[in-house]
Each structure stands twice: as structure tokens, then as C-alpha cells.
C-alpha positions as CSV (number, residue, x, y, z in Angstrom):
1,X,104.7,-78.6,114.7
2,X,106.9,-81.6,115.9
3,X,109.3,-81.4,113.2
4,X,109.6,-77.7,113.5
5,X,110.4,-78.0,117.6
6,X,112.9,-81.1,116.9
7,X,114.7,-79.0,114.0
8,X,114.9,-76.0,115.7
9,X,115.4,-77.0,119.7
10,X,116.3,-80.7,119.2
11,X,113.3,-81.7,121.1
12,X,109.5,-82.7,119.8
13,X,108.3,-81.7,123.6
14,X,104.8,-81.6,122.9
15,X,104.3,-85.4,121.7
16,X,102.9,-87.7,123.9
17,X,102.4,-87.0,127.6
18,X,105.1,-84.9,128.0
19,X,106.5,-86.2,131.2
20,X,110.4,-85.9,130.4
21,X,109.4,-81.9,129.8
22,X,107.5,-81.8,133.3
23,X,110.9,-83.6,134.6
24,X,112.9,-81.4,133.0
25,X,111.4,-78.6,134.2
26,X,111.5,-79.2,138.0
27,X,115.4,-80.2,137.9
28,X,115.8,-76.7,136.0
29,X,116.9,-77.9,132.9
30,X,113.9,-75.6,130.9
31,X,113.7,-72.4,132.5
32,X,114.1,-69.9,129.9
33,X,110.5,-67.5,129.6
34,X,110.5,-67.8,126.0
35,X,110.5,-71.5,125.3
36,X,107.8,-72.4,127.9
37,X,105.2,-69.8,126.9
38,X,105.5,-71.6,123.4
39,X,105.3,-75.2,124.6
40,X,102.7,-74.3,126.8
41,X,101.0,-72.7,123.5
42,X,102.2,-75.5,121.1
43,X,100.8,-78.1,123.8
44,X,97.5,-76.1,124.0
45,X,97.0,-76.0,120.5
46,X,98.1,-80.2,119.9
47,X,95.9,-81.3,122.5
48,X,92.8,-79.1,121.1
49,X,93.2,-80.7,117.5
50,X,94.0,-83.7,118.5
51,X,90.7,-84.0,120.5
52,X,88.7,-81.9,118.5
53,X,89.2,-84.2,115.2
54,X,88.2,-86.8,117.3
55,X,91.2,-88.8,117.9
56,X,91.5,-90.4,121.7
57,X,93.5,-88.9,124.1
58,X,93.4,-87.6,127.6
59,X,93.7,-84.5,129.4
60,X,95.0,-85.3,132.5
61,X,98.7,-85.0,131.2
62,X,98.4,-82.1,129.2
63,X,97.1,-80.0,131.7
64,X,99.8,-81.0,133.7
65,X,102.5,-80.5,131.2
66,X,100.9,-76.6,130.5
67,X,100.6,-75.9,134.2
68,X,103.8,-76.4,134.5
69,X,105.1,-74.6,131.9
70,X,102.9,-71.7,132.2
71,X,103.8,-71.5,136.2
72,X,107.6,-71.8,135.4
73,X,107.5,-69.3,133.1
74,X,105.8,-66.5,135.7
75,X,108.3,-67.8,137.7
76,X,111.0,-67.1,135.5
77,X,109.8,-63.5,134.8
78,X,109.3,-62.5,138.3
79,X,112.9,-63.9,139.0
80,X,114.0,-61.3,136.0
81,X,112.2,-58.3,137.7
82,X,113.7,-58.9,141.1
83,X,110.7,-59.6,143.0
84,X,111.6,-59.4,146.5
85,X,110.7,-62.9,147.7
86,X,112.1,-66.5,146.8
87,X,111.0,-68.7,144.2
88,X,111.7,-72.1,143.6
89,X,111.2,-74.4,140.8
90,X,109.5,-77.1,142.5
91,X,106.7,-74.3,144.2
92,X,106.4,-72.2,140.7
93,X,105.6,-75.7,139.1
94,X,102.8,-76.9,141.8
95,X,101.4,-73.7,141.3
96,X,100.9,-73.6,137.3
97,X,100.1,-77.4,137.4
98,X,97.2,-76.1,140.2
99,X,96.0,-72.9,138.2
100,X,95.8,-75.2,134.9
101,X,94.2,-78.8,136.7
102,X,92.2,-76.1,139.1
103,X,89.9,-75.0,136.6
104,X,90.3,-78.4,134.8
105,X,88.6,-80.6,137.4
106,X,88.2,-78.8,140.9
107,X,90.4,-81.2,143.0
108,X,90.7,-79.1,146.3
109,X,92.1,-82.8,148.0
110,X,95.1,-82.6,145.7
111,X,95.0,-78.8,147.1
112,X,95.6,-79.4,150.6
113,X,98.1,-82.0,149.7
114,X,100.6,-79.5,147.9
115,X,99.9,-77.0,150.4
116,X,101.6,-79.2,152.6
117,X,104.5,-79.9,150.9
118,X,105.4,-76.4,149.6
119,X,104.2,-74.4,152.6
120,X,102.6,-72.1,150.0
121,X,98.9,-71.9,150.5
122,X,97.8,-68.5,149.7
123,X,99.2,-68.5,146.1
124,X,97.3,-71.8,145.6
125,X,94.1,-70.9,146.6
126,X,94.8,-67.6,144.8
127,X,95.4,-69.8,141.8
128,X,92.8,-72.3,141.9
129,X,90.2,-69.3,142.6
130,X,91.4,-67.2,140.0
131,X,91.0,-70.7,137.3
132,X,88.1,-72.1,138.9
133,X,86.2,-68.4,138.4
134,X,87.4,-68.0,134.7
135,X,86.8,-71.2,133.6
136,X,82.9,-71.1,135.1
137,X,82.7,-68.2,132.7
138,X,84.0,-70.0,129.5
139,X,81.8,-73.0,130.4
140,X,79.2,-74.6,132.7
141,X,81.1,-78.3,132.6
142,X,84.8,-78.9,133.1
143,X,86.4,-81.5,131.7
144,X,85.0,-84.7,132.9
145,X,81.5,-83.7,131.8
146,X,81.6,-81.3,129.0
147,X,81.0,-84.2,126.4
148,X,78.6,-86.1,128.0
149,X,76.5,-82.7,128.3
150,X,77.6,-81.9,124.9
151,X,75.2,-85.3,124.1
152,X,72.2,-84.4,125.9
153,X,72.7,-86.1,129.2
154,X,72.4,-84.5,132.7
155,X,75.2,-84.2,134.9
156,X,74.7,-83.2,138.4
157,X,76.8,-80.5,140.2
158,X,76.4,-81.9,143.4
159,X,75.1,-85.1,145.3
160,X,71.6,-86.2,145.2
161,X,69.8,-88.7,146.7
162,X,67.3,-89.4,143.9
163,X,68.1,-89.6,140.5
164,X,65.0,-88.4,139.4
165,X,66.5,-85.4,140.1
166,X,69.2,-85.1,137.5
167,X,66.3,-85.4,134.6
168,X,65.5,-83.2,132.1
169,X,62.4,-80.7,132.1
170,X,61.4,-82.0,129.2
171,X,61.3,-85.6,130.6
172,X,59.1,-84.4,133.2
173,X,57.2,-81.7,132.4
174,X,53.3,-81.8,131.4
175,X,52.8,-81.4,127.7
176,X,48.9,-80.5,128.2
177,X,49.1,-76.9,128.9
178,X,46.9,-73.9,127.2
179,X,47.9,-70.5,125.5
180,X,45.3,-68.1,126.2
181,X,44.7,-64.2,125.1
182,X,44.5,-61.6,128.4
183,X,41.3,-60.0,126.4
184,X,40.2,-63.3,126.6
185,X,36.7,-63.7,129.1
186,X,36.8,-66.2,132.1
187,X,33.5,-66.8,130.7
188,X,34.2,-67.6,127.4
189,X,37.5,-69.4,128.0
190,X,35.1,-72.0,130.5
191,X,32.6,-72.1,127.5
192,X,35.1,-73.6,125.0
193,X,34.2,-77.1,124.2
194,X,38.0,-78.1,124.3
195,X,38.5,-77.1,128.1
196,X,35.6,-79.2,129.2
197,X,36.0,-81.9,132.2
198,X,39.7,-81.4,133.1
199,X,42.2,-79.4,135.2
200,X,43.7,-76.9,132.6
201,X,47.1,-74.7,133.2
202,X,47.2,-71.8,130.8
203,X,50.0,-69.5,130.0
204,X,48.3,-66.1,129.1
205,X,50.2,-63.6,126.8
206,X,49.6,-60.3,125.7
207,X,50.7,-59.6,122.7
208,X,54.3,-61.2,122.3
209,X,54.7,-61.5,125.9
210,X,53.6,-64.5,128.9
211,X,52.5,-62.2,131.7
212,X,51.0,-64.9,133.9
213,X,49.2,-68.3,134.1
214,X,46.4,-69.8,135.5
215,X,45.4,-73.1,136.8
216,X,41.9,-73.8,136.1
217,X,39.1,-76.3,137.2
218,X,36.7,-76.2,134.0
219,X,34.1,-78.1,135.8
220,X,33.4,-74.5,137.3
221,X,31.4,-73.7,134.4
222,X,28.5,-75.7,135.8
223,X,28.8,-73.6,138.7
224,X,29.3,-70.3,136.4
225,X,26.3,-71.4,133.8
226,X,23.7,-68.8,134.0
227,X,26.0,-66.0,135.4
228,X,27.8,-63.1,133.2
229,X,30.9,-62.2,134.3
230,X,33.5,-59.3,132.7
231,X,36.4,-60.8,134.6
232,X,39.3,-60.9,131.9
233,X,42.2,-63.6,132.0
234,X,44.6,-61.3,132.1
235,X,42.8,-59.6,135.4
236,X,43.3,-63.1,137.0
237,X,46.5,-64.5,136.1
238,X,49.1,-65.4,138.6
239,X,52.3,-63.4,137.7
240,X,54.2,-66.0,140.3
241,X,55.6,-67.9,137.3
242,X,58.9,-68.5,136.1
243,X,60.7,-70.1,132.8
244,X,63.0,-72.7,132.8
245,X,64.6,-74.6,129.8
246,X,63.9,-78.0,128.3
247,X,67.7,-79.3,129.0
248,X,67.4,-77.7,132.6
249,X,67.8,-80.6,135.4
250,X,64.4,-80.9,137.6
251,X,67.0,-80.0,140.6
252,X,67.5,-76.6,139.2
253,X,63.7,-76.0,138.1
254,X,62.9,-77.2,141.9
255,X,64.9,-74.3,143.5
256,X,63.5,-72.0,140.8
257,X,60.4,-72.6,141.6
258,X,60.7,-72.3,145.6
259,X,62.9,-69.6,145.4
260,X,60.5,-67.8,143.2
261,X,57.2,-69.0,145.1
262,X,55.8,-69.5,141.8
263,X,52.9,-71.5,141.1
264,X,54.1,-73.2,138.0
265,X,57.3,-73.4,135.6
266,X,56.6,-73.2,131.9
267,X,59.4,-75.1,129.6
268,X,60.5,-73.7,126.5
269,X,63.5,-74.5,124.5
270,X,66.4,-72.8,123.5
271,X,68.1,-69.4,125.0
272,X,66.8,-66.7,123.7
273,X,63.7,-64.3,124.5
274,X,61.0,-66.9,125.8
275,X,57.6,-65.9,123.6
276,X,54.2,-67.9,124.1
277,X,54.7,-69.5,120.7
278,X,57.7,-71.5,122.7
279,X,56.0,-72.9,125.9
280,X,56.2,-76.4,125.4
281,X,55.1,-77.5,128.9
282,X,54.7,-77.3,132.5
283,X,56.0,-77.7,135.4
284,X,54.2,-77.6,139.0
285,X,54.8,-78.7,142.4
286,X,52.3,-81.6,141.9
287,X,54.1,-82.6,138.6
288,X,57.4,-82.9,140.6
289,X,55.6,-85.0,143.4
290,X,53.9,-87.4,140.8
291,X,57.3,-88.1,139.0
292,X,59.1,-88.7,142.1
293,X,56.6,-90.9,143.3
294,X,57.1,-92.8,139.9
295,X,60.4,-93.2,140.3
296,X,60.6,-94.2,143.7
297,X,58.0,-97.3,142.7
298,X,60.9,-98.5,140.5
299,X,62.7,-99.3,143.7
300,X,60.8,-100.9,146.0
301,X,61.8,-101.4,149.6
């Protein structure tokens, strides 16, 4: 690709950081439609392989170098249909380098700061919208955190106090939890030798579907013992549940959980349809409390 850019335009533009071609561009030496949309292209597709075969390299100055061939380009072409309104290099540059780093890495400081020196405010918060919204789409992370997610860690999407909150579910949640029939008897699930002495929390299916859980004291079947009851699990299940994911952060399962009012948050892992075969754990308000509480004895005052 370098060889064929420095045969045919006397130029290798896309090696390196590409500052001379950002330079170039605001003193109006590249302006031509053509040549930018395939730098910015040639740029894209350098930087992708370059990184993606694992070779070190940043992305700070290739997102500046397609930003602002990208937003020269549009420039150009609105220049060629007579757009009723002026366009200078310098503005049709900030805004492309915007757009690109917008969606990049969300720096609405470095926002307000070119809004002041080109006086053009609405096309940048047009363009960093427009990025920021498309780029949610394509992914959850931007660039500063896409690899470490890609590696299992949590990263935060806004600033917490505790760090217990930035876990995993599956670091926190309670391994200990019971799949039960709704044909099942509240008799005989209380009779089962297995369920004796504890505090059991039971995810109860019918058929190929969780319809609700249960948190249950087993020591009631002292109480019970001598009584016959026709009460099914599935007539006293708690359908105020809700499924999170094992690489979900506790922060999110939290505000699932109050928003939902539910009782409980069963883990399972994966994306897809959630079947009782995949609960792996559970979540509840007391399991939160516990693990806080945990974490804030590693810090003593």
C-alpha cells in the first residue's frame, strides 16, 4: 500500500503518524475529494492490520489523521455543490478530527475548546453526537478500554466510590442456589434430605423456562411436619426476578435489581435465551451487602 501511494502520488501518506498529511491539509495543499476519501480508507485499513496482527501502535494519531481527511473531504464536496454558506479548511478539519476522536474517546473538554476557536458549535455537537451514537452501536468500549474488556476485566462507565462495585457477577454471586420443578410440592421439596438446616434460594422452571424463585427457610419443615399441604412451587414463586450475566459489573446488576424490585438476580453465562440448565448463581440484596462489607474490611479506617 505504501509503495503503491509513493509510485503513483509521490507520497507514502499513510506511514507513521501522519502529521505532515494533517499539516498539509489545513494549509490547503490536499484538498482534492478523491485523494482524501482514499487516505482516509488506506489509513483505516493500515491502522486496523497493523493492530490487529498485534504489532504496537497507537490510535490517537490515526484518528486524527482520518478525521481530518474525512472532514476535508465533505468539505470539499459541499464546496463543489455550492452550499450556500462558507467553509474553511481549518473549521472542515476540527470537525472530521471531532466526528472521528468523538466517537473514539468522548472528550467533550477538547469540545468546548474548538468551539471556541472556530465559532462553530452546532456542527460539532452535531458531529460528536452523530459518532458518539454510532459507535455505542458497534461497541460497548471505545478505544481506551476495548482490550482490557476484551481480557475479562471490568471497566466502569462512570465514577464510583467503591471498587467493589466494578466486579464481576460471577465474583460475587452465591454459587449455592437450587433448580426446582413448578409441579414440585412445598411439602416434598421441605422433605428432601438435601435442603435440610439452611437458607435455600431456588430458581423454579417449567418446562424450558425460569418462571420465578423462591427463598426458602427449610427449618420450616419442623413447623410443617404433620401437616399435608397441595401448595405447588410454582403457585408460590416470586416472578420479581431478573437475569443478569456472569461478566456483568455488580453496579449494573444493583440498578437491575432496584429498578426491577426483584427479590433476587440469577447469573448465567453467555447471551443467548437464559434456560434453567444455565443459572449458575445468585444474586440478592443481602449478597451485595455481605460483599461490600468484605471489601470495605480490606480498608480499615
Amino acid at each position: 500500500m505504501i509503495y503503491a501511494l509513493q509510485q503513483r502520488f509521490g507520497h507514502y501518506y499513510v506511514e507513521g503518524v501522519g502529521y505532515a498529511t494533517v499539516q498539509a491539509i489545513l494549509v490547503g495543499q490536499l484538498a482534492a475529494p478523491g485523494l482524501l476519501l482514499l487516505l482516509f480508507f488506506c489509513k483505516l485499513l493500515a491502522t486496523s492490520l497493523s493492530l490487529g496482527s498485534g504489532s504496537s501502535g497507537g490510535i490517537f494519531s490515526p484518528s486524527l489523521f482520518m478525521g481530518a481527511t474525512i472532514g476535508r473531504a465533505f468539505a470539499a464536496m459541499l464546496s463543489a455543490l455550492h452550499v450556500p454558506f462558507a467553509i474553511d479548511i481549518p473549521s472542515a478539519w476540527g470537525d472530521g478530527r471531532r466526528w472521528y476522536r468523538g466517537g473514539d474517546d468522548r472528550r467533550d473538554d477538547d469540545l468546548r475548546d474548538d468551539a471556541r476557536l472556530y465559532g462553530i458549535v452546532l456542527p460539532m455537537i452535531l458531529a460528536v453526537a452523530l459518532s458518539g451514537g454510532v459507535r455505542r452501536l458497534l461497541s460497548r468500549e471505545n478505544i481506551y478500554t476495548l482490550k482490557l474488556a476484551r481480557r475479562g476485566h471490568a471497566v466502569p462507565k462512570a465514577l464510583h466510590a467503591n471498587m467493589f462495585l466494578v466486579r464481576r457477577a460471577d465474583e460475587v454471586m452465591d454459587t449455592d442456589v437450587v433448580l426446582a420443578s413448578a409441579e414440585i410440592s412445598f411439602d416434598t421439596f421441605l422433605s428432601e434430605p438435601e435442603h435440610h438446616g439452611r437458607m435455600c434460594h431456588v430458581a423454579v422452571f417449567d418446562g424450558n423456562r425460569i418462571i420465578g424463585v423462591l427463598r426458602v427457610n427449610t427449618a420450616q419443615r419442623r413447623a410443617s411436619e404433620g401437616a399435608q399441604s397441595t401448595v405447588k412451587l410454582g403457585d408460590i414463586a416470586s416472578r420479581n426476578f431478573t437475569i443478569v450475566r456472569e461478566d456483568d459489573i455488580v453496579f449494573d446488576v444493583i440498578r437491575r435489581i432496584w429498578r426491577r424490585q426483584a427479590v433476587m438476580a440469577l447469573v448465567v453465562p453467555g447471551r443467548g435465551v437464559p434456560r434453567p440448565a444455565d443459572v449458575a448463581g445468585v444474586i440478592t440484596k443481602e449478597h451485595v451487602a455481605d460483599s461490600v462489607a468484605s471489601s470495605i474490611k480490606m480498608y480499615p479506617a
